[in-house]
C-alpha positions in Angstrom: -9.2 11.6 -12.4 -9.5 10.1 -8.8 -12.4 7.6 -10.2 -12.9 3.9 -8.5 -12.1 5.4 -5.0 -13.7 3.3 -2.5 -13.8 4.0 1.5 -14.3 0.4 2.2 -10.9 -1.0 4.2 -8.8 -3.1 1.2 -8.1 -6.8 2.3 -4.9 -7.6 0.2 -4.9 -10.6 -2.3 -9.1 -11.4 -2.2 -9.0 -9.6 -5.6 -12.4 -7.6 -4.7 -14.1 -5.4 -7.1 -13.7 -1.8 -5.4 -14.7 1.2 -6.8 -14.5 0.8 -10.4 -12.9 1.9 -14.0 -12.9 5.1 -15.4 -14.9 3.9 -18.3 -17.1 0.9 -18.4 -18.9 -1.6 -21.3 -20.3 -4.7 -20.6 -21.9 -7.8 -22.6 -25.0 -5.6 -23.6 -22.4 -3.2 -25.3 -21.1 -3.2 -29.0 -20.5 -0.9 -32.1 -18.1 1.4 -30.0 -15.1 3.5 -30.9 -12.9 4.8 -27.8 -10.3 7.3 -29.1 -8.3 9.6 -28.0 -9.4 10.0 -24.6 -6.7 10.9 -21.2 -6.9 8.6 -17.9 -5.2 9.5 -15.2 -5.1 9.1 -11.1 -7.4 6.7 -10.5 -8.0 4.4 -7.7 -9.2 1.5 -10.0 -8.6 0.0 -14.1 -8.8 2.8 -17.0 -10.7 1.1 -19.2 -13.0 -2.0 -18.5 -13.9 -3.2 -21.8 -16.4 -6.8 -21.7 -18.7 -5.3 -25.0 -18.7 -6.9 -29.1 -17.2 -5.0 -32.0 -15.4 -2.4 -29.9 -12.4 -0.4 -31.2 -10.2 1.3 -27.9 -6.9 3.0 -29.8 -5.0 6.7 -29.1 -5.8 7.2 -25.6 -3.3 7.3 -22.9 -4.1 6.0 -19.8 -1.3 6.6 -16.6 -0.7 6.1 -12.9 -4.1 4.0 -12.2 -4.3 0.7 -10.4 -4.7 -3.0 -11.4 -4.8 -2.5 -15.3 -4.6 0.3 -17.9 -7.5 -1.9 -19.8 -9.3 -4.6 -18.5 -11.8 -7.0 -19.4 -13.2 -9.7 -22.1 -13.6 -8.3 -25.6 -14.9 -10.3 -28.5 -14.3 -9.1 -32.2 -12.2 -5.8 -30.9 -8.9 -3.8 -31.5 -6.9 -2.7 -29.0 -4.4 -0.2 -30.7 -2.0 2.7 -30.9 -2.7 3.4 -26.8 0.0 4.4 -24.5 0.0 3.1 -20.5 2.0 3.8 -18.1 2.5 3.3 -14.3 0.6 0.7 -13.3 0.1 -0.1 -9.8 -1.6 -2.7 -7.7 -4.5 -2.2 -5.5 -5.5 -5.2 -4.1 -5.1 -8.5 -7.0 -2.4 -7.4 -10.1 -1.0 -4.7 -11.9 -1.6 -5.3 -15.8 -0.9 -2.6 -18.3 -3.6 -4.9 -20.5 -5.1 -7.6 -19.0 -7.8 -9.6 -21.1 -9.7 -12.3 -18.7 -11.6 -15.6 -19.7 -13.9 -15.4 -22.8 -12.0 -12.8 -24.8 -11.8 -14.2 -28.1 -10.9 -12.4 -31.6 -9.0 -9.8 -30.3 -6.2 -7.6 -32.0 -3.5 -6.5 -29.7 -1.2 -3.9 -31.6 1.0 -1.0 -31.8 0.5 -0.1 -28.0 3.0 1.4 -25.7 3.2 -0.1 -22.2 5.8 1.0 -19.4 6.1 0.9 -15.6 3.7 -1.7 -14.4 3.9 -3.7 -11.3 3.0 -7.0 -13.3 2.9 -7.8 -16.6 3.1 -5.2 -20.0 0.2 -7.2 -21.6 -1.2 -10.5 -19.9 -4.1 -12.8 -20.9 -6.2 -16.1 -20.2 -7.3 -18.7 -22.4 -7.4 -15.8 -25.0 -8.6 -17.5 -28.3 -7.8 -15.9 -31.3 -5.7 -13.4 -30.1 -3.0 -11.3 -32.5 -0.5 -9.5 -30.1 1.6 -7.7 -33.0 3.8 -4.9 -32.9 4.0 -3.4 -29.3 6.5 -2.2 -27.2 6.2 -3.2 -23.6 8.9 -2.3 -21.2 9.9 -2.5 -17.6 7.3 -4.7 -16.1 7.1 -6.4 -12.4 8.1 -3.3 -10.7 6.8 -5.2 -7.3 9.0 -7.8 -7.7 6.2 -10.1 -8.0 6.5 -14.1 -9.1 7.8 -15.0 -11.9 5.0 -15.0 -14.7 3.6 -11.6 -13.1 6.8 -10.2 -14.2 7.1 -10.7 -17.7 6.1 -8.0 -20.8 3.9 -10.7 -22.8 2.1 -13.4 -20.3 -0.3 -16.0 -21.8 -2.0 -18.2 -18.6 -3.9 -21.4 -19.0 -6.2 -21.0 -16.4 -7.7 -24.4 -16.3 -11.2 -24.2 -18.0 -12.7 -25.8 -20.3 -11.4 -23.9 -23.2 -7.6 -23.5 -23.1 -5.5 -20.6 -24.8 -5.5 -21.2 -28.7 -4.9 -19.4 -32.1 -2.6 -16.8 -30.6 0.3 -15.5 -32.4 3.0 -13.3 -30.6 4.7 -11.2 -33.3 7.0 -8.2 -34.0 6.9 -6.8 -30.3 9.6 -5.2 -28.7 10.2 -5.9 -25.4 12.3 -4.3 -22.7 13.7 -5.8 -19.5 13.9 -3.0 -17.0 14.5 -5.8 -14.5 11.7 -8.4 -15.5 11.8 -11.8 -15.3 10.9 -13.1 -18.8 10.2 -11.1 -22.4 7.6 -13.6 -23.2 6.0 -16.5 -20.8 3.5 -19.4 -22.0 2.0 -20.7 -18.6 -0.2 -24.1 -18.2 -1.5 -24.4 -14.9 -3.8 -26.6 -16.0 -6.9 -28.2 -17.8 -6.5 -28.8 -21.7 -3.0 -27.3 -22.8 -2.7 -24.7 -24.7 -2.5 -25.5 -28.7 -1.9 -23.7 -31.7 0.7 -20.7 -30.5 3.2 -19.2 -32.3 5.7 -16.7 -31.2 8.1 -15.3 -33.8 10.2 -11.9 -35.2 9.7 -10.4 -31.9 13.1 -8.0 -30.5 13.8 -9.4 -27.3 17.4 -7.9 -26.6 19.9 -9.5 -25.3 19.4 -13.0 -23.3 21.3 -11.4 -20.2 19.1 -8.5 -20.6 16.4 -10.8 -18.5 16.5 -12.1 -14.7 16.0 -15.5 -15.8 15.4 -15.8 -19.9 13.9 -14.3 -23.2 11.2 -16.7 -23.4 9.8 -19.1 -21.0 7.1 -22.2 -21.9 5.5 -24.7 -19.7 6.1 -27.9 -20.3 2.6 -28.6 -21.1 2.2 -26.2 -23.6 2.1 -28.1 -27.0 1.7 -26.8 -30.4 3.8 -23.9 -29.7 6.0 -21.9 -32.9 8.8 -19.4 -32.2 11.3 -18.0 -33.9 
């Protein structure tokens, strides 16, 4: 508890590294298992995960700021965690937020509630499974529109665009969001080879604007 506390004076929207996560692995770090492990009250992310071969599933991170897990995993599961009451610091409020670079990543059976942005958000993921989660209530800050949606997938505008990700069997919860599901190109080469299908998104007048939302430059996209 109380990790990633900084004295420093925040400056709001520069997205500074402060502090830092409760637990940390980096590029030099593979062959680990994270299990069953309690986060709580912190002043920075839960878990920032940037290592190979990496298994993070049972623990339950709550109440800490700008992501339950953060980071750029490669060949990893992310499973069975529960996260909760996410809040933002200085940048966003993720409950899992995987950046640039993560590739061959499994996504599943997590529990995420409360967060000020998204439930689960990523960028020019490749490879990604997102399968069987149950994200509810996210953009508690009322923040813009992709920022406040349970499943976000951002084309950030590098070289290598979001590809090979399939969206499937999640339930997703409103509590006031924006969109269930939301596919944004901002840029660069668009985003290919998606698919999106048997996920429970309620009713459509269960979301502020709708169930699913794709940019218009997003090509190669499935749903169901």
């Amino acid at each position: 508890t109380d990790f990633g506390k900084t004295e420093q004076p925040l400056h709001p929207g520069k997205c500074e590294f402060e502090g830092g996560p409760a637990i940390w692995f980096g590029w030099a770090d593979s062959g680990i298992t994270l299990t069953n492990n309690y986060i709580h009250d912190g002043h920075w992310a839960g878990i920032l995960l940037s290592a190979d071969d990496c298994v993070v599933s049972g623990n339950r991170i709550a109440s800490v700021r700008e992501a339950g897990i953060y980071g750029m995993p490669v060949n990893s599961i992310i499973s069975g965690n529960r996260i909760l009451n996410i809040r933002r610091k200085d940048c966003s409020a993720q409950g899992i937020e995987l950046d640039h670079g993560a590739r061959n990543v499994v996504v599943s059976g997590n529990v995420v509630t409360d967060t000020d942005y998204s439930s689960i958000a990523m960028t020019n993921p490749v490879q990604v499974s997102i399968s069987g989660n149950v994200c509810e209530s996210p953009g508690r800050d009322g923040g813009s529109s992709p920022q406040s949606s349970c499943i976000a997938i951002y084309n950030g505008g590098q070289a290598l665009a979001p590809t090979q990700v399939t969206i499937s069997g999640n339930t997703l919860v409103s509590g006031g969001a924006h969109y269930g599901i939301s596919l944004n190109d901002n840029g660069g080469k668009p985003m290919d080879n998606m698919s999106v299908v048997g996920n429970n998104l309620g009713l459509a007048t269960d979301w502020n604007r709708a169930p699913i939302h794709i940019s218009p430059r997003a090509k190669g996209v499935h749903y169901l």
